[in-house]
N, C-alpha and C positions, 0 to 999 in steps of 0.2 A: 948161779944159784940153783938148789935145787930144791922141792916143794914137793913132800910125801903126804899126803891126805889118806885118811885113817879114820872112815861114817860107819856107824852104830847103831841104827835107828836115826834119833833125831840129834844125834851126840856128831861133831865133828873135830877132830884131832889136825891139825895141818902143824908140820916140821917142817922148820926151815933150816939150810944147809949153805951155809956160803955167805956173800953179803947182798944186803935188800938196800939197794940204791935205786939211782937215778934210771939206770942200764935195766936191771932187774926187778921194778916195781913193777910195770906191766905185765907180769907173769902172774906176780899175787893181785893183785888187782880181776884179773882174768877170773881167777878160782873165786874171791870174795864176791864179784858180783854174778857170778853162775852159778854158785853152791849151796847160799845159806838162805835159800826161801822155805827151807824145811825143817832147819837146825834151830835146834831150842839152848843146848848146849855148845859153844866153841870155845877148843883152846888153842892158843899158838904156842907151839915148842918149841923156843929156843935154845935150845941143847948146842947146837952144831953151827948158830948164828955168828958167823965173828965182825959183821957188823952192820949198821943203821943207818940212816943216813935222813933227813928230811920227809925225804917222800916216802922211804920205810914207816915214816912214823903216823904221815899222812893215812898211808893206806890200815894202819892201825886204830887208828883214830874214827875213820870211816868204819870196819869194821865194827866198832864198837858203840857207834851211834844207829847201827843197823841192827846188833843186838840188844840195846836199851830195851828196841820194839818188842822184840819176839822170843829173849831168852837174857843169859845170863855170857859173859867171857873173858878167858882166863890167859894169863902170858904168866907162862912158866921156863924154868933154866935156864933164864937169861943169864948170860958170864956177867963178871962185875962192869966192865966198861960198858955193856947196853945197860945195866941199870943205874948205872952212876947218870946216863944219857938220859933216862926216865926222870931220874930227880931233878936233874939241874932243869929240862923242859916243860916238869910240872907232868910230867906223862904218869908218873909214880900216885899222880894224887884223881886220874883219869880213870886210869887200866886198874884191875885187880893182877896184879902181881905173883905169883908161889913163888 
């Protein structure tokens, strides 16, 4: 997987490339708890995702209980099978979605 970070001021963009598994969570996981003590705004792009897995969702989850605190965050161009995976785990009614 690969992980393109893209900071603004207090704005953070992270693209994700590949799939966010079991293999691959500790990479995002790495950035999420190193990067957003400053971030008011984050969004996760998944444009280039082609897929999810448990622990993907885990570390989305976390992510977003982190910016409850301190800002607002967004999960945009998911393909239809991660957001079909968002509905059916209730993640769709968690995450704000584009």
């Amino acid at each position: 997987m690969n992980i393109t970070k893209m900071k603004e001021n207090s704005a953070l963009t992270i693209l994700l490339e590949g799939r966010l598994d079991t293999a691959t969570a500790p990479m995002l996981e790495s950035v999420i708890t190193g990067e957003l003590s400053d971030v008011t705004d984050l969004c996760f792009d998944l444009q280039n995702l082609e897929y999810i897995s448990s622990a993907g969702l885990r570390l989305l989850l976390t992510a977003q209980k982190i910016m409850n605190k301190q800002g607002q965050m967004t999960v945009k161009n998911a393909n239809d099978a991660i957001k079909e995976i968002f509905e059916i785990t209730g993640f769709s009614d968690i995450l704000t979605v584009a």
